[in-house]
C-alpha positions in Angstrom: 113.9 88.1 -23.4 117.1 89.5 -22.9 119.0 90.9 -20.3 121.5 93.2 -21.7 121.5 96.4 -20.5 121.5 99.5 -22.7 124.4 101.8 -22.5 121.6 104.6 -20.6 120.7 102.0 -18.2 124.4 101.4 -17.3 125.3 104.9 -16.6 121.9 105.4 -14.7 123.4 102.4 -12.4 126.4 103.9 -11.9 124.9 107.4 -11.2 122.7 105.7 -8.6 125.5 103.7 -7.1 127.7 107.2 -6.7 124.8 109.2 -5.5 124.7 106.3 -3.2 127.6 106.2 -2.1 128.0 110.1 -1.4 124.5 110.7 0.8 126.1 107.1 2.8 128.9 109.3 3.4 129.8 111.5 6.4 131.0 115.1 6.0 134.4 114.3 6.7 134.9 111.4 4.0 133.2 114.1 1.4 135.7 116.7 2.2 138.7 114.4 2.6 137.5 113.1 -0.9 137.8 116.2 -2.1 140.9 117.2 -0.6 142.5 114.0 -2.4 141.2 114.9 -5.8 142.9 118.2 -5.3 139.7 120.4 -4.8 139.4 122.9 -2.0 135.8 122.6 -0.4 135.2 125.7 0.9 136.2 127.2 -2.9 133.8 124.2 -3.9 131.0 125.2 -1.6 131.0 128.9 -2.6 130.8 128.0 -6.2 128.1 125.7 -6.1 126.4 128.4 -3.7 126.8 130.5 -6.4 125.1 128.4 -9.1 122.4 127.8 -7.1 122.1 131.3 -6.5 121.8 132.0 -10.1 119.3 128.9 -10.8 117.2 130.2 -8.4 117.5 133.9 -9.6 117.0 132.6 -13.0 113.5 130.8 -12.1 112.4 133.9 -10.2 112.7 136.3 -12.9 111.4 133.9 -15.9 108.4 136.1 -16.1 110.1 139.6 -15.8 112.4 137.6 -18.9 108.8 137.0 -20.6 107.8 140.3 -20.2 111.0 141.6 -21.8 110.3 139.2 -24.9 107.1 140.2 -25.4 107.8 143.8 -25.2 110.6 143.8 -27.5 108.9 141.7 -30.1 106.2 145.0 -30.1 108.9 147.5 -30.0 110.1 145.2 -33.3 106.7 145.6 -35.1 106.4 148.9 -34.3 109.4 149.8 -35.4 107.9 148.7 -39.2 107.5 151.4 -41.8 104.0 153.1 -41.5 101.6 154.3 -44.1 100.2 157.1 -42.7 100.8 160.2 -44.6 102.7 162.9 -42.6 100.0 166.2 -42.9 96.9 166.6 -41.8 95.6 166.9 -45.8 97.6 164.1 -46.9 96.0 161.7 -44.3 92.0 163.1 -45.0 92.9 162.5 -48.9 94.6 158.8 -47.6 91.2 158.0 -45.0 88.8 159.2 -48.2 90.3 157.0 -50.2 90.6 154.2 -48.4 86.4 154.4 -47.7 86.0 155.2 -51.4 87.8 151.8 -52.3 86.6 149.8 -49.3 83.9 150.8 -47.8 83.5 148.3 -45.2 86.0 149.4 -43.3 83.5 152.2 -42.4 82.2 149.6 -39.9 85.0 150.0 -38.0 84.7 153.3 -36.5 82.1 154.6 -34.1 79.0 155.5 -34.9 79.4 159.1 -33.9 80.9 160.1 -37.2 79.1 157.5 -39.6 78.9 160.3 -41.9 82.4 161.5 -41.5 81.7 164.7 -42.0 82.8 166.6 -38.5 86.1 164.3 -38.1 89.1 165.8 -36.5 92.3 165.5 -37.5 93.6 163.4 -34.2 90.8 161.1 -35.3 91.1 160.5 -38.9 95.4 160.2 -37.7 94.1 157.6 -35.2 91.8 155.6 -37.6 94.1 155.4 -40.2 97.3 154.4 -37.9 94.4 151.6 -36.5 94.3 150.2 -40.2 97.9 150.8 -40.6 98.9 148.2 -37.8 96.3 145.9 -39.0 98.3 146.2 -42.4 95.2 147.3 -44.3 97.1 150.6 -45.6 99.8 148.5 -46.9 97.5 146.6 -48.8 95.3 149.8 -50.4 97.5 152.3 -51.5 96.1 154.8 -53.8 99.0 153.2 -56.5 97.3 150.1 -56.0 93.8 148.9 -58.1 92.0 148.0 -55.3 93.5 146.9 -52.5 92.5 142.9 -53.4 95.3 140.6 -53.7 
C-alpha cells in the first residue's frame, strides 16, 4: 500500500495545521498578524460581520425565496394564451362543443347542472377556463377533428 498523499489530502493538512495554528493563538498575535499583512482589523471585523450578517439573512428568508419561485413560475403559466372565447355566446357555443366532441368531460362538473340546461354564464366561463388550464381547450378546438392526438 502506498503512502503518497493526494494533492486534497495535502491541502486538508495544511488547512488543519493553519486553523491550528490561529484558534492556538491569542487575540493580540491575530491582530498583530493582521497588522503585518497590511489589513486593518477593525475594517476586517466589520466585513466579516457583514457576511455573516447576510449568510444568516440569506438562510432566514430561503423560504420567503421559495415562495417567490413558486409564485412567479404561476404568474408564468398564467400568463399563457387562453382559449376561452371572449362573449358570453362565444364561450356557450365553445362549452357545447367541447361536450358534443368529448363527452366525458361532462363528469367533471357537478351534478347540479348534469343536464346543462339552467347554466349561467359565470359557470360555463368558469368550466371552460377549468379545461383551459388543464390544456384540454388547446387540444379540442372546433378547427380541430377531434381533439385526439
Amino acid at each position: 500500500m502506498s503512502n503518497k498523499r493526494t494533492d486534497t489530502e495535502n491541502l486538508h493538512s495544511i488547512y488543519d495545521a493553519l486553523t491550528d495554528s490561529v484558534i492556538g493563538a491569542s487575540d493580540d498575535e491575530v491582530i498583530e498578524e493582521a497588522r503585518l499583512v497590511g489589513q486593518d482589523p477593525t475594517i476586517e471585523a466589520g466585513r466579516l460581520k457583514a457576511v455573516m450578517l447576510a449568510s444568516v439573512k440569506a438562510y432566514q428568508q430561503r423560504a420567503l425565496r421559495e415562495a417567490r419561485e413558486a409564485y412567479d413560475a404561476q404568474e408564468q403559466s398564467s400568463s399563457r394564451t387562453s382559449f376561452v372565447p371572449g362573449t358570453p355566446a362565444e364561450r356557450r357555443e365553445l362549452f357545447s362543443f367541447v361536450l358534443a366532441k368529448q363527452p366525458q368531460y361532462t363528469e367533471l362538473f357537478t351534478a347540479q347542472h348534469r343536464e346543462f340546461t339552467d347554466l349561467t354564464d359565470d359557470d360555463i366561463e368558469t368550466y371552460l377556463e377549468d379545461l383551459d388550464e388543464l390544456g384540454i381547450l388547446q387540444k379540442l378546438t372546433p378547427d380541430s377533428d377531434d381533439g385526439a392526438e
